[in-house]
One Martini backbone bead per residue (centre of mass of N, CA, C, O) as a GRO file, in nm:
protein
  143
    1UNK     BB    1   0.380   2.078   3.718
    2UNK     BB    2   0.507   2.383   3.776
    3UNK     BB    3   0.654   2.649   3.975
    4UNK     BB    4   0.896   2.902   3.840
    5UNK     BB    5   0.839   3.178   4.020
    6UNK     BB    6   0.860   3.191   4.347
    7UNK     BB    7   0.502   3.235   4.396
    8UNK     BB    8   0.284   3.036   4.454
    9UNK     BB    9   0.041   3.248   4.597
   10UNK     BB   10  -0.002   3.268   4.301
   11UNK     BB   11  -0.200   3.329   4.054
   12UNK     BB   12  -0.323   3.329   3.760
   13UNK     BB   13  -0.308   3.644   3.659
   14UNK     BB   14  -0.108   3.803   3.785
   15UNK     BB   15   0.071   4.076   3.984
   16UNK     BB   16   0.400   4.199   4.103
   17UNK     BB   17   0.410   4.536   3.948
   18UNK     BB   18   0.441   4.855   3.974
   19UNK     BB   19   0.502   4.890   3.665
   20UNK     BB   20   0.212   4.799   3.553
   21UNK     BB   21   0.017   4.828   3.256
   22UNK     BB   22  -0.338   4.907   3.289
   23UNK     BB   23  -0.656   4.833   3.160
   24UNK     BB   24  -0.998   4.913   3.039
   25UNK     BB   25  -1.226   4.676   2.881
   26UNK     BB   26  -1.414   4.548   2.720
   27UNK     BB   27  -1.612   4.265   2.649
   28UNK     BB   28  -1.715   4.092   2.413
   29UNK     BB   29  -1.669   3.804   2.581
   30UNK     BB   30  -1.570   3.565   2.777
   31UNK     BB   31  -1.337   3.599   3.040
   32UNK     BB   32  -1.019   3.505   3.132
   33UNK     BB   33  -0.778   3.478   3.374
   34UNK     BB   34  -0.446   3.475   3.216
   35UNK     BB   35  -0.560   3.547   2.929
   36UNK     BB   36  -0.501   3.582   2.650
   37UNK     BB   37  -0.573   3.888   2.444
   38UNK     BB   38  -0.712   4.104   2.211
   39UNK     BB   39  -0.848   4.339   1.961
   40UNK     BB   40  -1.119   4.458   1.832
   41UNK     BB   41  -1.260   4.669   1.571
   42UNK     BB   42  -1.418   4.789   1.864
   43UNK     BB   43  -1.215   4.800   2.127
   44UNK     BB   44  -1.249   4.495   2.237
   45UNK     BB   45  -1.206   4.192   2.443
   46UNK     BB   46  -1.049   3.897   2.322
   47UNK     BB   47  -0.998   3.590   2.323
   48UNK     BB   48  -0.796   3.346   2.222
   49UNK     BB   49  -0.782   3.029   2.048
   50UNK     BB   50  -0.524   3.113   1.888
   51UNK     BB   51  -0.207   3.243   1.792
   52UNK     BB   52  -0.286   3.513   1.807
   53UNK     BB   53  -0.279   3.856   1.926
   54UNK     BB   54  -0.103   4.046   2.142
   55UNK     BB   55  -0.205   4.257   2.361
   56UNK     BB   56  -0.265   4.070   2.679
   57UNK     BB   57  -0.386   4.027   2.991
   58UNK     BB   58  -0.669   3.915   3.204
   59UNK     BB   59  -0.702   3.997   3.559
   60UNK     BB   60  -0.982   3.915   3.494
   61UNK     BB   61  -1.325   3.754   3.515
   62UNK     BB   62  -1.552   3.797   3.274
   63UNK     BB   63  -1.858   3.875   3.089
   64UNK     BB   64  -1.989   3.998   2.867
   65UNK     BB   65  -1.978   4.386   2.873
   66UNK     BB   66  -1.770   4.361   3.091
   67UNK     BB   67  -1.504   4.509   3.273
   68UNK     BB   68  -1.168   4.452   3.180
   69UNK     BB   69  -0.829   4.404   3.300
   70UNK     BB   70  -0.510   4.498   3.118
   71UNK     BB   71  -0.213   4.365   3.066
   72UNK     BB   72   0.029   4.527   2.886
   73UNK     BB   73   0.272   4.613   3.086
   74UNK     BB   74   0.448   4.322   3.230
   75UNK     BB   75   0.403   4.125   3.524
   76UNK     BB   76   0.303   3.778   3.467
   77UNK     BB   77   0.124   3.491   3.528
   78UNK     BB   78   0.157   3.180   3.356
   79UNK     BB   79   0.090   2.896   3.093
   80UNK     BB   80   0.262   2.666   2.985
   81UNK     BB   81   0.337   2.534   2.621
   82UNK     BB   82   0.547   2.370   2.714
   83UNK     BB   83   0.846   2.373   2.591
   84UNK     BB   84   1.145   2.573   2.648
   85UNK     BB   85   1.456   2.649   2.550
   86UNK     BB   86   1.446   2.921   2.746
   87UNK     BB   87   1.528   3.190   2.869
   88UNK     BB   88   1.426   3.512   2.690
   89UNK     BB   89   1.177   3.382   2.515
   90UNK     BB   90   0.939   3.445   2.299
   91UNK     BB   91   0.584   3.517   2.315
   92UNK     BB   92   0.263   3.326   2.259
   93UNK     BB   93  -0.013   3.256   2.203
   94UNK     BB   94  -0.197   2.885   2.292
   95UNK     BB   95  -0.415   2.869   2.387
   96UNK     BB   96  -0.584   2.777   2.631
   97UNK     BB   97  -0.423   3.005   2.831
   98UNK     BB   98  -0.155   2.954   2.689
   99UNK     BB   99   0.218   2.968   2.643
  100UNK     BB  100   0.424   3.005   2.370
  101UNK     BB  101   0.701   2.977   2.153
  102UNK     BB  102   0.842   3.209   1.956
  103UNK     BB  103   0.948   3.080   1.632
  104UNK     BB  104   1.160   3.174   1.435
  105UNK     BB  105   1.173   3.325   1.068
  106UNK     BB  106   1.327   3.201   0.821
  107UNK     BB  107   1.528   3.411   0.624
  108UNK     BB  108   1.614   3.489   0.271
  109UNK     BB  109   1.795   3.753   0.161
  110UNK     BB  110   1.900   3.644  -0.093
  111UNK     BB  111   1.621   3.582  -0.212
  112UNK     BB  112   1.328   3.529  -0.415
  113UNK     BB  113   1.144   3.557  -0.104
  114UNK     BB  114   0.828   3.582   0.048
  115UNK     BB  115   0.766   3.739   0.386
  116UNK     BB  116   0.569   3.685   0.709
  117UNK     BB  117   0.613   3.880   0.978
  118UNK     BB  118   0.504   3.853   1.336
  119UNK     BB  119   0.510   4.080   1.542
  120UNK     BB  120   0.181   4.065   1.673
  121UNK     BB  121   0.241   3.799   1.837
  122UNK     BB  122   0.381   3.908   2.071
  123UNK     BB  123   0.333   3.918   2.437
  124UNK     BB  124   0.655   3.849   2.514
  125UNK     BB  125   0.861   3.704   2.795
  126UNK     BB  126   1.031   3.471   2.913
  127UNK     BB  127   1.150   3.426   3.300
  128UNK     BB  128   1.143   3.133   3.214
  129UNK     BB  129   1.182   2.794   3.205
  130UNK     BB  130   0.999   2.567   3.035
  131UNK     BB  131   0.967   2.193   3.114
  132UNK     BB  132   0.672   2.163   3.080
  133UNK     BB  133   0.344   2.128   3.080
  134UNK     BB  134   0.193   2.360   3.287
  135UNK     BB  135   0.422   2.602   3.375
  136UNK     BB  136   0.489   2.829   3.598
  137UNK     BB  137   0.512   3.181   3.458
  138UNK     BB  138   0.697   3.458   3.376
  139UNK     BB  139   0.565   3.734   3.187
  140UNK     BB  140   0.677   3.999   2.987
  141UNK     BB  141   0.461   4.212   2.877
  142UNK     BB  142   0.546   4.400   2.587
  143UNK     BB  143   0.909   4.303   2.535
   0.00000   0.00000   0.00000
């Protein structure tokens, strides 16, 4: 695990994005600062244990009930899972704290086949290179 943010002094699930949009919404369940989170369809948020929509990022834990500030937009330290391709390729929630290189889904446009594009699974762009499992970067969240 390397931090390829160049700042160490930062925790996960921080931002030093002076133009982050944040909001606050109640917690449905137990969140962890740093996780991607949901939105559920009563309007709170909860993590997400598998690779469902990204919504935000959590900047504080917090137990079911009480308001957690959620980054919809902006700069936010995550932790990758795996290698990622590149710099400025799509993630989405990896469960368990980490995200993932979302993978483009090819599609055949010549032929009679129905495809499902998940547009809404994207939580952002990754602005560094994840060379291992575990990997601190910087994530442009909702970009």
């Amino acid at each position: 695990m390397a931090d390829l943010t160049g700042k160490a002094w930062m925790a996960v699930g921080e931002t030093d994005d002076p133009e982050a949009v944040i909001e606050s919404y109640e917690a449905f369940e137990e969140v962890t600062k740093g996780w991607a989170v949901e939105l559920t369809n009563d309007g709170k948020v909860r993590v997400t244990a598998t690779s469902w929509y990204g919504f935000g990022v959590a900047l504080k834990s917090v137990a079911a009930g009480e308001m957690v500030p959620v980054l919809r937009r902006g700069r936010v330290k995550m932790t990758a899972n795996g290698v990622f391709s590149a710099a400025g390729v799509a993630v989405r929630n990896a469960g368990g704290g980490k995200v993932t290189e979302l993978n483009d889904q090819p599609v055949n446009e010549g032929g009679a086949g129905q495809y499902t594009i998940y547009y809404s699974r994207k939580l952002g762009t990754a602005l560094q290179k994840a060379n291992a499992d575990g990997d601190l970067i910087f994530v442009d969240v909702g970009s």
